[in-house]
N, C-alpha and C positions, 0 to 999 in steps of 0.2 A: 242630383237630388237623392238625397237618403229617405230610404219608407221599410217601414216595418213590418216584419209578417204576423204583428201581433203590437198590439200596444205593451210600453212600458217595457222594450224592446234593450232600451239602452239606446235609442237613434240622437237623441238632446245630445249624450255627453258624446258622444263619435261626431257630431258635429261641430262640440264645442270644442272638442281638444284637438280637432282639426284646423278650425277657426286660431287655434293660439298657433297649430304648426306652422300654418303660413302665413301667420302676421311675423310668428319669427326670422322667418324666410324673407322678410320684407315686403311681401307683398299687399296688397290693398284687398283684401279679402272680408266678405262680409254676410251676416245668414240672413234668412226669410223663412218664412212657415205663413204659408198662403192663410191657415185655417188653424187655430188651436183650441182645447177646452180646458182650460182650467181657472181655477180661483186663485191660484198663485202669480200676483201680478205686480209690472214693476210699470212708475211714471218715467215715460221720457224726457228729453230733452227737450222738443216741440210740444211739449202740455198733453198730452194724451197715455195712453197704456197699451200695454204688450206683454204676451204670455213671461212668465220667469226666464223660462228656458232659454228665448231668445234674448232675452238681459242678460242674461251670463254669456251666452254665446256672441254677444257685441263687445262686453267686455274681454272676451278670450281673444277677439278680432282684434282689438283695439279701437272702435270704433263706437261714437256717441250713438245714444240711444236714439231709435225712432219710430215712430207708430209702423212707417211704413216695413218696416221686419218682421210684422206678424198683422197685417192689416185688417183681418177676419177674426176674432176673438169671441169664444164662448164661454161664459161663465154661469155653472149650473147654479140653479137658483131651487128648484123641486127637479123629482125624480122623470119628469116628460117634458122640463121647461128651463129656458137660458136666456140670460140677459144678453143680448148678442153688440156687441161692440165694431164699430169699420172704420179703421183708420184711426183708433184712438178714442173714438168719440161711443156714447151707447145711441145705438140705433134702436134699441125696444125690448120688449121681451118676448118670446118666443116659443109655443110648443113646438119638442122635434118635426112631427108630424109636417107642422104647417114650416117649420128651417127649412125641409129638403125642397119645400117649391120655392124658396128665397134662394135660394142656391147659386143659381144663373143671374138673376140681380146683382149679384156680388162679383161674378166674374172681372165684372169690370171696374173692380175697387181694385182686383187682387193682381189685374195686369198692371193700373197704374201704379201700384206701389212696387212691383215687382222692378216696372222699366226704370222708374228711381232709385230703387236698391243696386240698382246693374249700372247703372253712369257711373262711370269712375273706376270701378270695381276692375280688379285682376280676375278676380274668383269671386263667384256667389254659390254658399251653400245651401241648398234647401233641404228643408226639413218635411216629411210627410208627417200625418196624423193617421192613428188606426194604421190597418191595415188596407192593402190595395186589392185585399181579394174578399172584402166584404162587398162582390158584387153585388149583391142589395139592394145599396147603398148609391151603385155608381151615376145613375141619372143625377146629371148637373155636379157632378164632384168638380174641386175644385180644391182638393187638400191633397192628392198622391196623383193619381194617372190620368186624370181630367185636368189636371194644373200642366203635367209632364209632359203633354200632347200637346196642351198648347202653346207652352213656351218652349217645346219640343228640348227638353232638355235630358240628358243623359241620366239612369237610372240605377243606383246601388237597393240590392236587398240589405235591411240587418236583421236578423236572425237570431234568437236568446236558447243559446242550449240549457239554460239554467231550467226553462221550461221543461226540459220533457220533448220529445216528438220533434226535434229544429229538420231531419231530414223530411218528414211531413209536412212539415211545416212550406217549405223552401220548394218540393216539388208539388204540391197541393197549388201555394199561391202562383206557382208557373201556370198550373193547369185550369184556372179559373181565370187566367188572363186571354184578353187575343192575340191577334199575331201582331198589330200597329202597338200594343203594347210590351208585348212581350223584345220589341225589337229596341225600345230604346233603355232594355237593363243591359249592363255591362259587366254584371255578375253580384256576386254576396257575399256578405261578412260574418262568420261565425262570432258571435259578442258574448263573453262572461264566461268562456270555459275555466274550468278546475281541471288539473289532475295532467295527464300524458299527453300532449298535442297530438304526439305521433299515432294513438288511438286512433282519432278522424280519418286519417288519410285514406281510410276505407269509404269513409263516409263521401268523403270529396268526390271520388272516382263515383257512387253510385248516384250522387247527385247528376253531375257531368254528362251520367248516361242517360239520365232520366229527362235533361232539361237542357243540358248544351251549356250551362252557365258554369264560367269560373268562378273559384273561390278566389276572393281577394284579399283574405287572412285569415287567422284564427286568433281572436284575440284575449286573451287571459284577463279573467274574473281583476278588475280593477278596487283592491277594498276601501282606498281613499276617495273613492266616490263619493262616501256618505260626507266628505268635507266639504262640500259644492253644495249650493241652491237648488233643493228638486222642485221639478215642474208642478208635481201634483201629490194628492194627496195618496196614492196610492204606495210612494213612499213612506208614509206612516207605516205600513204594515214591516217593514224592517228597523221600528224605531225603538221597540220596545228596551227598557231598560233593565237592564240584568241587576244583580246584587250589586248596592251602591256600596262606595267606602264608609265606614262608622261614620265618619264626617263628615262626611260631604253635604252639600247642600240641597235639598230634595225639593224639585219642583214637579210639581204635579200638573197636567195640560190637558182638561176634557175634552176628549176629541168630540166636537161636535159636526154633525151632518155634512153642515156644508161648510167647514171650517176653510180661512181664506187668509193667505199671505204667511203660510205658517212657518215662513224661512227667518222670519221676525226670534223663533228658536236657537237658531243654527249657532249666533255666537255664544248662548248660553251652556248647549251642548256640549261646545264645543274644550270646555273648562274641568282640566282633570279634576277639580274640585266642587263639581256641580253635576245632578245626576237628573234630568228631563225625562220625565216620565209621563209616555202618551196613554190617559187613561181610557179603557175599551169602552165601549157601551156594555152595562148590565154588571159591573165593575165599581164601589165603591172609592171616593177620593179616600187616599190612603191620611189616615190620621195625624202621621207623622211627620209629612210635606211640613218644608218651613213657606213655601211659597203654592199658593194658588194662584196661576195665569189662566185667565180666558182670553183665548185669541181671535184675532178675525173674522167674523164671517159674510157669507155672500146674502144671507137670508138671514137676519137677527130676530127678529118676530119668531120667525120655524124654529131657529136653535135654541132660542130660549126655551121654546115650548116641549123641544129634546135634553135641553139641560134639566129641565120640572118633571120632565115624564121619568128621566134615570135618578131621580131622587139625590141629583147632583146640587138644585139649592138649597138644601138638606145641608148638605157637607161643607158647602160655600161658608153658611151660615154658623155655624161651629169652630168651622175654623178661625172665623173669625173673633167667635167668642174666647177660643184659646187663646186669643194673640197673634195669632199668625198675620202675614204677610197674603194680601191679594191682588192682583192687578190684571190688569183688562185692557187692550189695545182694540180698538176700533169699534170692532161690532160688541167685542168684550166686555168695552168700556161703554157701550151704549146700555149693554144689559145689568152693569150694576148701578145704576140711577134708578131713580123713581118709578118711572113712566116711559114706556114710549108704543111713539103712534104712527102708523102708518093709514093717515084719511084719504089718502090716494089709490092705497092697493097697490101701491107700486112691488110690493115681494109676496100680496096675494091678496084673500078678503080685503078689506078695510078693516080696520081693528086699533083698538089702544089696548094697550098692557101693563099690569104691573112691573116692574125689575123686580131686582134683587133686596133695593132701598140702600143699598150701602155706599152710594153718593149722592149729594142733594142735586143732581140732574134730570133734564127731563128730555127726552129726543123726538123728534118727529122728522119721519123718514120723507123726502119730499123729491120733484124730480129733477133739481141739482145735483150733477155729479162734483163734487174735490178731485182736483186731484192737479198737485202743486208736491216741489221739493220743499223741504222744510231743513230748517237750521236753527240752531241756540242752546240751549242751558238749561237744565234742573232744577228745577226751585228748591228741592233740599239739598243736595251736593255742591251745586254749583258746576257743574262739569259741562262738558261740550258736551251737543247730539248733534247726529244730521240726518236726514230722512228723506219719507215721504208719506204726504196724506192719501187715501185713495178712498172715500167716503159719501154715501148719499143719506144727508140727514145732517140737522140742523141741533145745537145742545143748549140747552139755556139752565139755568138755575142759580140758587147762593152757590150752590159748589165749587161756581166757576170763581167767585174768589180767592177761592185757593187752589191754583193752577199748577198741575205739575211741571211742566214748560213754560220757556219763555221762546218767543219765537221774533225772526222779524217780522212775522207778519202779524205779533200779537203773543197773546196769553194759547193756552191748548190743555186741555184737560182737567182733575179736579181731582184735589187731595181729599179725605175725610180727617176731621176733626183730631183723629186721634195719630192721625198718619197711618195707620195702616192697611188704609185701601186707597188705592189711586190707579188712574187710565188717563188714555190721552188716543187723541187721533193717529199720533206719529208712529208710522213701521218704518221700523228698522236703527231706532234709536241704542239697541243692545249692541251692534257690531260699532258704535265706539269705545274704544275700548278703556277711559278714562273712567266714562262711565258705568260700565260693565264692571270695574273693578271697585270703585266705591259702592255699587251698589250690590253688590256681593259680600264686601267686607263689612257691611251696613248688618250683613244676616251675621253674617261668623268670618272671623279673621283667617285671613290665607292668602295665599300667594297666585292671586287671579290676574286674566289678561295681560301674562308672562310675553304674550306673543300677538303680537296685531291679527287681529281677523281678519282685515284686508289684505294682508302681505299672507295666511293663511293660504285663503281662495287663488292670489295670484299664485303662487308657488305650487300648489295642487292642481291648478290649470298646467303649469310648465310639464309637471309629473306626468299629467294627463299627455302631453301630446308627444312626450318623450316616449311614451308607452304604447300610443296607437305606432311611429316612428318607426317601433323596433316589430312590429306585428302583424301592422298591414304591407300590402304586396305596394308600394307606392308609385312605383315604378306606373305597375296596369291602372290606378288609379289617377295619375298624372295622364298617362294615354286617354283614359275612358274622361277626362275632364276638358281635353283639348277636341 
């Protein structure tokens, strides 16, 4: 089990690119994360959902998606409250306060899913959440050293010198743990160094003295990171986009609140000829954007209401009138319709709302969860997509006769009149890359989706695990795993 002495650690991709080392190795290796929080989420194979992280970490395994890899899922909905997910499925929504006495209820989701993950299995990596020295926190844990104790499983620190303080950090979390804890870490990973390794080597020795724990690498700042699926949003804050090429194509992306699945980005980004630009709150939509995206979110009512308060429908709205290009996936695309209503309160008050108007749809948010893979075609191009819905809420209107999608299970989404506003339910329709290229060369001619996004991610995983390979002590980590 890997845990962090801090979130946002780097623990996801050290597990992921481990997940790819020993599937290379041939072995049956496969991850879990007891407990996750985030809005970045992917459908299984068995109809349910699972944090991103552990999607990419199945795929680095080689192994089909399954709820039971992340059986505890939380996705923040306000700032004290989460829709909480078990097994795939939403179990309710949630203030923190009242999650932590839910805690122990859940144990016994997270042992069933765990003893399913482990049939078969050579190797199962586990992922913590947060840290393991928010003792605070620790009554009924169930995501780092409450999980560790009880499936008594052997325990790595990762540790982010990037931060600041990682020797603090590393003897700090020693010193807030007990002794039945402290006895099943096998030592820590120095994760994201820059600059001299041989610098540390001081650092190692006072660790050592201070806590008995080996160091089991030091692992150097990884920058093809950013080519991978992050878990959460906290990744935005390294997304900002520097001076674009004269030509490139400018999309603009409002980062809102509780923005959700925003890796729906990643193969747009990922296009030397296309510059993604996550705009801040308090930050103006840049004039000169050929594309406005509104993406995903957890809370569409709230976001909307943070898209109005930044004077972001303001910008929406012009741009339009310029001509420009708009589009809206999920929660995005619920907010450029007419109307929508949540008569339930399922993401707060009860309330209807105006959109944006700039499709003739109208949503009402109810308590059906979607959530199904999706496959088919473009109404304007004609190209392939393939996906997934992940959605609560229902679209009706004329809009829907002119459907951006064609799917097998139907029509999805809605052009406007003049074609330049359209959304659709389906994430993740941009990493094909037929599509991606027409609909690029649809803004301005150029030489796009030169290179598959899939074989991208695959290749960046290889890189990934070549690079833990060469870094980490694997040897004590092989020991510390048997």
């Amino acid at each position: 089990m890997f845990q962090g002495t801090g979130s946002d650690v780097g623990k996801s991709l050290v597990v992921a690119g481990l997940c790819r080392l020993f599937a290379n190795r041939g072995e049956t290796v496969r991850p879990f994360k007891p407990q996750n929080m985030s809005n970045n989420a992917a459908v299984t194979d068995d109809g349910g959902e699972i944090g991103r992280a552990q999607a990419l970490q199945a795929l680095a395994a080689r192994q089909p998606l399954t709820v039971h890899m992340n059986p505890v899922l939380l996705k923040p909905q306000t700032d004290i409250g989460s829709q909480v997910v078990v097994q795939g499925k939403v179990r309710g929504n949630v203030k923190a306060r009242d999650y932590h006495t839910m805690k122990p209820e859940l144990l016994a989701a997270v042992r069933d899913s765990f003893a399913q993950v482990r049939d078969g299995a050579d190797l199962v990596l586990v992922e913590g959440a947060g840290s393991p020295a928010e003792v605070n926190l620790r009554a009924g844990d169930i995501a780092n050293m409450g999980f560790a104790l009880d499936a008594q499983v052997p325990v790595v620190l990762v540790a982010d010198i990037g931060r600041g303080g990682v020797i603090a950090s590393l003897v700090g979390t020693w010193d807030l743990l007990p002794d039945d804890e402290r006895a099943l870490i096998r030592g820590y990973v120095i994760n994201k160094f820059r600059g001299d390794v041989s610098l540390f080597d001081n650092a190692i020795s006072i660790i050592k003295d201070r806590t008995g724990m080996d160091c089991l690498g030091v692992v150097p700042h990884f920058p093809d990171a950013r080519l991978l699926p992050a878990e959460d949003a906290v990744a935005l804050d390294d997304r900002s986009a520097g001076a674009p090429r004269k030509d490139a194509i400018r999309i603009a992306v409002p980062r809102l609140p509780r923005i959700a699945n925003f890796d729906d980005l990643d193969p747009l980004g990922g296009e030397d000829g296309v510059t993604v630009s996550i705009i801040e709150a308090g930050t103006a939509i840049p004039g000169d954007a050929d594309v406005i995206l509104l993406p995903g979110s957890k809370a569409t009512l709230g976001d909307l209401a943070a898209l109005r308060a930044e004077g972001w429908d303001i910008d929406v709205l012009a741009h339009h009138r310029r001509g420009g290009l708009i589009v809206g996936l999920c929660g995005g695309y619920q907010m450029l319709g007419r109307t929508l209503a949540d008569p339930g309160g399922i993401e707060g008050p009860p309330a209807i709302v105006e959109g944006l108007g700039l499709l003739a749809v109208d949503t009402v948010i109810g308590q059906a969860k979607t959530l199904r893979p999706a496959a088919g075609t473009d109404t304007v191009h004609g190209e392939a997509i393939a996906g997934y819905e992940m959605h609560m809420g229902e679209t009706t209107g004329d809009g829907l006769a002119r459907p951006w999608l064609t799917l097998a299970s139907g029509t999805d989404g809605a052009l406007s009149e003049d074609g330049r506003v359209m959304g659709a339910y389906v994430h993740g329709l941009f990493a094909a890359d037929g599509f991606r290229r027409a609909f690029l060369s649809a803004i301005r001619q150029g030489d796009y989706a030169m290179a598959s996004y899939d074989a991208r991610v695959e290749t960046t995983l290889d890189r990934l695990a070549r690079h833990l390979e060469a870094h980490l002590e694997m040897a004590a980590l092989d020991a510390a795993f048997s």
